[in-house]
N, C-alpha and C positions, 0 to 999 in steps of 0.2 A: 441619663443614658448609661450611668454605670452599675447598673442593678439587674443587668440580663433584662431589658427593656426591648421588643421585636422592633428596630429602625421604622419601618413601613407604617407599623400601627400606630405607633406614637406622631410619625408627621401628618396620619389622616385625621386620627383625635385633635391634635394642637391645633390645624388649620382649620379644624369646623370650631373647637372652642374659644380660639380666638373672635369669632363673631358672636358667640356667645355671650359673651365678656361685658358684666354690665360698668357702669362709671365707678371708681374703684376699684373694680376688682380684680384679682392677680391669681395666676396658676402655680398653686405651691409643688404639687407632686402627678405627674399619671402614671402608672400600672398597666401592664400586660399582661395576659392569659398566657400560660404558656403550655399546650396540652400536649402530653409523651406521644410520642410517633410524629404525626401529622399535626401539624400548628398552624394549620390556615384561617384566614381571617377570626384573629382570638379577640377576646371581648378583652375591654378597657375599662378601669377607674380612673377618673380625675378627681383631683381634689384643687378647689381655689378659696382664696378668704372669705367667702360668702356660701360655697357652695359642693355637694358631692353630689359626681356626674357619674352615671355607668351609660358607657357605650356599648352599640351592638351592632355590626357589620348587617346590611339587608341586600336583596340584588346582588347576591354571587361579589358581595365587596363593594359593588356602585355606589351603593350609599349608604348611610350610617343614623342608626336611629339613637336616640338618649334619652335616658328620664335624671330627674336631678331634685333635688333634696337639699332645701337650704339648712343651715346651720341651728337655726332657732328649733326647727321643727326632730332634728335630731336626737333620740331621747338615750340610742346605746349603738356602740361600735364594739363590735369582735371579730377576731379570727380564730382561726380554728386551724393547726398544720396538722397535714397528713402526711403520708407518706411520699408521697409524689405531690411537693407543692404546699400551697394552701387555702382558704375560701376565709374572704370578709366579708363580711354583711353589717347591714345596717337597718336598724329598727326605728321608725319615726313615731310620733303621737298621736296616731291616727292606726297602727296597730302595722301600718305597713311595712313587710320585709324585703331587701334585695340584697344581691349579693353576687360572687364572681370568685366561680373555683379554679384552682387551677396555674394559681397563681406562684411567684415563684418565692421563698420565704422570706427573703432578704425586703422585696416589696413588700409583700402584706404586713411584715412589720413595720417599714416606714411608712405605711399609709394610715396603720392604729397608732403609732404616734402622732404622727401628724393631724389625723381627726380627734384626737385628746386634747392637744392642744385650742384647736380652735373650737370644738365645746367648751375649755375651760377661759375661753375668751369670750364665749359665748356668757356662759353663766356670768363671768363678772362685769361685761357691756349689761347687760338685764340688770345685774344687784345697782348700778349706778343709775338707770333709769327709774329703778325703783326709789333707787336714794331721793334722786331728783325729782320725781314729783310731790314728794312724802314731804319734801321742806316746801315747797310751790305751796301745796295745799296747806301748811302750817302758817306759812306768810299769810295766805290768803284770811285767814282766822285771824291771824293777830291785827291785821288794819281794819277789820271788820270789829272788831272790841275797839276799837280805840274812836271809829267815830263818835260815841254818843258825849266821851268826854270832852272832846272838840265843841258839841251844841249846848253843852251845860256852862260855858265860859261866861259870866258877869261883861255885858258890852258896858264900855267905857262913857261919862254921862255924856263927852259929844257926839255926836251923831258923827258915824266914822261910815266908810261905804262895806259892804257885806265881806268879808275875806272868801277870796278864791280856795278849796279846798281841791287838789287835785287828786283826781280819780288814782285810785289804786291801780298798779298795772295789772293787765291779766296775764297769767302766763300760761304762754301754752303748753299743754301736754304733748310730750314728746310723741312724732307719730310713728308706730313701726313702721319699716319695712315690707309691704306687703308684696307677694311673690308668688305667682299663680303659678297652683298645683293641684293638675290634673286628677280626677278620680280615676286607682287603680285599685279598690278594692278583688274587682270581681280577677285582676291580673295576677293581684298579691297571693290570693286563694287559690288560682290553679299553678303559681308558683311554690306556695309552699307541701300540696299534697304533692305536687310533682316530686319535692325535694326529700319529702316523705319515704316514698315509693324508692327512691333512689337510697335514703338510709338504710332502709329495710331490705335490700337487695333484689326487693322483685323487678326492677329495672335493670340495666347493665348502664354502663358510662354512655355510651354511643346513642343509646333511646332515649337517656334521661337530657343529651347535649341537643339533640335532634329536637327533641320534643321543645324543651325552654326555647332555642330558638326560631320553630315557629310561632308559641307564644305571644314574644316580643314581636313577632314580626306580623303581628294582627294590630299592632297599636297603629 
């Protein structure tokens, strides 16, 4: 809350992400919109160690709608300052974009660091699974060669009873995370012409803010 965070928005976002919250997981940072003149019901980022959340105010404030984007699926984070503020977005592997202008610069940079970091937690949780299976599977190779020299053995000339040979363990592959995420292609696309429209000037702020959140507020 020392980052020019709007009190209001940040106790609506915390108290619906608190139920959010899977076994695990913890809220490292949220963000607030902060748009010149009038600043009512401003859209929200949260970031937790699993996950980036954007909030959006629906019903005049009643209630609050979210899409969210785990960690794994995250392929690039930036921002962009302008002059009034700034907008971070985030691109996942599946081509989809979002993002939230308006922000004020002091956040939008703690929130591209902090989404750096846990990509780059991400990336080396992945190289160690990688690691991890890659000896699983090598193990699994070598007690598989070694049986046939076990059946070649010379039995001894008394009659001895059969040797117990125990099974090699199996190991299991480690399972992701799987983390269900909704289809927003057709939402991504009229959020990015819209964001379009908006670069190019043939929109004004107030059409382009108007328009995005009806949008969102079809999901």
């Amino acid at each position: 809350m020392n980052d020019q965070q709007d009190p209001k928005a940040v106790e609506k976002v915390y108290n619906r992400l608190v139920d959010l919250l899977t076994t695990g997981e913890e809220i490292i940072y949220i963000a607030t919109q902060k748009k010149p003149l009038v600043n009512i019901l401003p859209d929200c980022v949260a970031l937790t160690t699993k996950r980036v959340l954007f909030f959006t105010p629906a019903n005049l404030g009643l209630s609050i709608k979210f899409i969210d984007f785990v960690w794994k699926d995250v392929v690039d984070v930036t921002i962009k300052e302008e002059i009034i503020g700034a907008v971070f977005m985030v691109k996942t592997t599946n081509q989809a974009e979002m993002g939230v202008d308006y922000l004020p610069k002091v956040q939008a940079r703690k929130l591209y660091q902090y989404a750096q970091e846990r990509k780059e937690d991400e990336r080396e949780a992945r190289r160690l699974r990688d690691l991890e299976e890659k000896r699983a599977e090598s193990g699994s190779i070598s007690l598989d060669r070694t049986a046939p020299v076990q059946q070649s053995v010379t039995p001894a000339p008394a009659p001895l009873p059969e040797p117990i040979v125990a099974a090699a363990p199996v190991v299991p592959a480690s399972t992701p995370l799987v983390v269900h995420v909704e289809e927003r292609d057709e939402l991504t696309e009229k959020l990015k012409k819209l964001r379009t429209l908006f670069d190019m000037g043939l929109i004004s702020q107030d059409e382009y803010n108007a328009k995005k959140l009806e949008l969102l507020s079809d999901l």
